[in-house]
C-alpha atoms as an extended CHARMM CRD file, in Angstrom:
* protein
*
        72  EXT
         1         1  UNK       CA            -15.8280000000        8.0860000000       28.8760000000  PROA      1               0.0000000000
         2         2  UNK       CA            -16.9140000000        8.9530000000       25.3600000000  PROA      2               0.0000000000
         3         3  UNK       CA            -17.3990000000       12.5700000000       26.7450000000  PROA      3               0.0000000000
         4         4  UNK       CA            -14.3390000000       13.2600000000       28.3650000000  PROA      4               0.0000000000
         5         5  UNK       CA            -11.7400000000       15.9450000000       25.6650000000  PROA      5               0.0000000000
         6         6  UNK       CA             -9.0240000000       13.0460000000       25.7080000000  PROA      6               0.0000000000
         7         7  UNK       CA            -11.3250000000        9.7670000000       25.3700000000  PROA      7               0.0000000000
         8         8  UNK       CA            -10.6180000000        9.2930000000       21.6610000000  PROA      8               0.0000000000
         9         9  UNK       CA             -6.8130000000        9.7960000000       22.0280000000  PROA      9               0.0000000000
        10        10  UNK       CA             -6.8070000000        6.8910000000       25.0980000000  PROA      10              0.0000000000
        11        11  UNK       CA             -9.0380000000        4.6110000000       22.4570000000  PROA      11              0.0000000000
        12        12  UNK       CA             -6.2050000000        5.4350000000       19.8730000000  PROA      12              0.0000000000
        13        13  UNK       CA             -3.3350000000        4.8690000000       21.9570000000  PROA      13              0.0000000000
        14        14  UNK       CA             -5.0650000000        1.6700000000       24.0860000000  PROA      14              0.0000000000
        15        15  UNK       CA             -6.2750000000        0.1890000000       20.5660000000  PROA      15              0.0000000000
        16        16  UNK       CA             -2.3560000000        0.6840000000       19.4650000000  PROA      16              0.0000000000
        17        17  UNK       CA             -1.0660000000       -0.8740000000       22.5990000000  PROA      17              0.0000000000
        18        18  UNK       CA             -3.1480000000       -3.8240000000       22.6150000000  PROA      18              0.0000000000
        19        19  UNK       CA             -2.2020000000       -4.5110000000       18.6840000000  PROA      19              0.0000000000
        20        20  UNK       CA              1.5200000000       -4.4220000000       19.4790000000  PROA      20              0.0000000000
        21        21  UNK       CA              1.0010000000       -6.6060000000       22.3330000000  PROA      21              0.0000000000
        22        22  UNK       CA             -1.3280000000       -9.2440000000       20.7060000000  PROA      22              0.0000000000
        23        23  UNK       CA              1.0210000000       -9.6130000000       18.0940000000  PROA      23              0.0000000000
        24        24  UNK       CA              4.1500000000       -9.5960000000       20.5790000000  PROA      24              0.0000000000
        25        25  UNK       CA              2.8240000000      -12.3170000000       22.7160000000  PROA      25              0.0000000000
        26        26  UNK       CA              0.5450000000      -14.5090000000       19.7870000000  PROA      26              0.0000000000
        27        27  UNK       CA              2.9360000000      -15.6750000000       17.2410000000  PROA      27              0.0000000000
        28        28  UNK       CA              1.4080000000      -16.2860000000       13.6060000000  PROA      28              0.0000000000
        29        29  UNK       CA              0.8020000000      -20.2360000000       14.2120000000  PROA      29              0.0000000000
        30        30  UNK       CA             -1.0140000000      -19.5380000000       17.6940000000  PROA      30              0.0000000000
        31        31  UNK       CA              2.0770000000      -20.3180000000       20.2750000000  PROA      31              0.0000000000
        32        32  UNK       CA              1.1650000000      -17.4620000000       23.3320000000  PROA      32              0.0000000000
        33        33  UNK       CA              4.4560000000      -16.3920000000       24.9650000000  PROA      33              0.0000000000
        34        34  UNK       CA              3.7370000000      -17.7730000000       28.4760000000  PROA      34              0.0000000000
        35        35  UNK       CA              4.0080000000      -21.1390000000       28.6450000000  PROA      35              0.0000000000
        36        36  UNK       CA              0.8150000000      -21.6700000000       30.6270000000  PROA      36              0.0000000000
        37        37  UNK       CA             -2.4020000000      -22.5630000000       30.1960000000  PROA      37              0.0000000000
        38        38  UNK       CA             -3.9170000000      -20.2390000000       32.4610000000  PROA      38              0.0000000000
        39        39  UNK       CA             -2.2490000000      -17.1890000000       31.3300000000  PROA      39              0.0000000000
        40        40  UNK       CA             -3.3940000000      -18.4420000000       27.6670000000  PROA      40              0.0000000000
        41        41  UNK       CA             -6.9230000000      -18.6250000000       29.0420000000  PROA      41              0.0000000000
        42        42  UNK       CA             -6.8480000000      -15.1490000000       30.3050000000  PROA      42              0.0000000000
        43        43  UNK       CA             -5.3010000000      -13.6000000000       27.2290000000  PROA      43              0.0000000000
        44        44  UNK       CA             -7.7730000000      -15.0670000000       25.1940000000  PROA      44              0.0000000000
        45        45  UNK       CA            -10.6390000000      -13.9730000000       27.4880000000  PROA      45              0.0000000000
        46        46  UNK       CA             -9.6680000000      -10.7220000000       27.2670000000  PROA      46              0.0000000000
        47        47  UNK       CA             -9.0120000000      -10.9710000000       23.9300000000  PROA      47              0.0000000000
        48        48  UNK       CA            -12.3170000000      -11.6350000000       23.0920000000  PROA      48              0.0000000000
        49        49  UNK       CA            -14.1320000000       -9.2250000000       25.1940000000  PROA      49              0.0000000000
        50        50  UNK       CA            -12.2130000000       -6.3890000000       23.7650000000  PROA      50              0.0000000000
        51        51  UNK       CA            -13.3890000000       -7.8020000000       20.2050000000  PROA      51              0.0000000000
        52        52  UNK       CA            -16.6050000000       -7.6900000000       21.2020000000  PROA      52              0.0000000000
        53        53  UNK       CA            -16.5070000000       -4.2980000000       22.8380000000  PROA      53              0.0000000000
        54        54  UNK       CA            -15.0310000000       -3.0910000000       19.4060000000  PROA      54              0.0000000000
        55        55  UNK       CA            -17.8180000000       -4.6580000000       17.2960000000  PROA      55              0.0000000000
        56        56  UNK       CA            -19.9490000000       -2.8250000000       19.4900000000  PROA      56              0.0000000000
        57        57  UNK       CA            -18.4450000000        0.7670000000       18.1120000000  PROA      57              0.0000000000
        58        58  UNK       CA            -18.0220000000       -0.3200000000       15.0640000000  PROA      58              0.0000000000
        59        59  UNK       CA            -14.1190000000       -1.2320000000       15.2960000000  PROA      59              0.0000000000
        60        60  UNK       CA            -12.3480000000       -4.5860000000       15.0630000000  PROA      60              0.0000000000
        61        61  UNK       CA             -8.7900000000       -6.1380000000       15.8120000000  PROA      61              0.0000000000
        62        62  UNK       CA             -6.2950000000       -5.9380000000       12.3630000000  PROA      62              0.0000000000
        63        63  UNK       CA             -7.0970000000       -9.2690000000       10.5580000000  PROA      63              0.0000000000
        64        64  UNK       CA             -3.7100000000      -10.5210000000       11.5250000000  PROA      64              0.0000000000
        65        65  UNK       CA             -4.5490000000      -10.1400000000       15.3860000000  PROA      65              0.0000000000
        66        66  UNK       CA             -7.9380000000      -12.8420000000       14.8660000000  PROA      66              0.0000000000
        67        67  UNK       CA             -5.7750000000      -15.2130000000       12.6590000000  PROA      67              0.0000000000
        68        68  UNK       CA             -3.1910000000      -15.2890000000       15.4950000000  PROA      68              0.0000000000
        69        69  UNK       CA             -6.3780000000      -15.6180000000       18.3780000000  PROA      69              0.0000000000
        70        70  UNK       CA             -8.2510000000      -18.3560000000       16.4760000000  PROA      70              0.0000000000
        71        71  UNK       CA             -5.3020000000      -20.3080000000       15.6220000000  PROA      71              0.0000000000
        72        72  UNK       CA             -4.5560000000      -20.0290000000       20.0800000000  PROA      72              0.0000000000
């Protein structure tokens, strides 16, 4: 909703969210908190699609977010 008066301040604030939570839930060597595959999958899906979404504006994940996605 690039229109909308708040849209950048939910992009900030989602964007800071999802940085605390990748690196909450990815440790450094690639261990996700959930022990299960599934959940892994999903992460990583998601992950990725947000990435991509990002590259589209212009935007990326911190380097220390990928390092902790690649090495899942």
């Amino acid at each position: 909703l690039p229109a909308h008066r708040q849209s950048a301040a939910w992009r900030r604030r989602g964007y800071r969210w999802l940085v605390e939570q990748i690196r909450d839930q990815f440790a450094a060597d690639g261990w996700y908190a959930q022990h299960s595959f599934t959940y892994l999958r999903l992460a990583l899906d998601q992950s990725t699609v947000t990435q991509r979404a990002l590259q589209a504006s212009g935007a990326s994940l911190p380097d220390d977010c990928l390092d902790r996605l690649r090495h899942s």
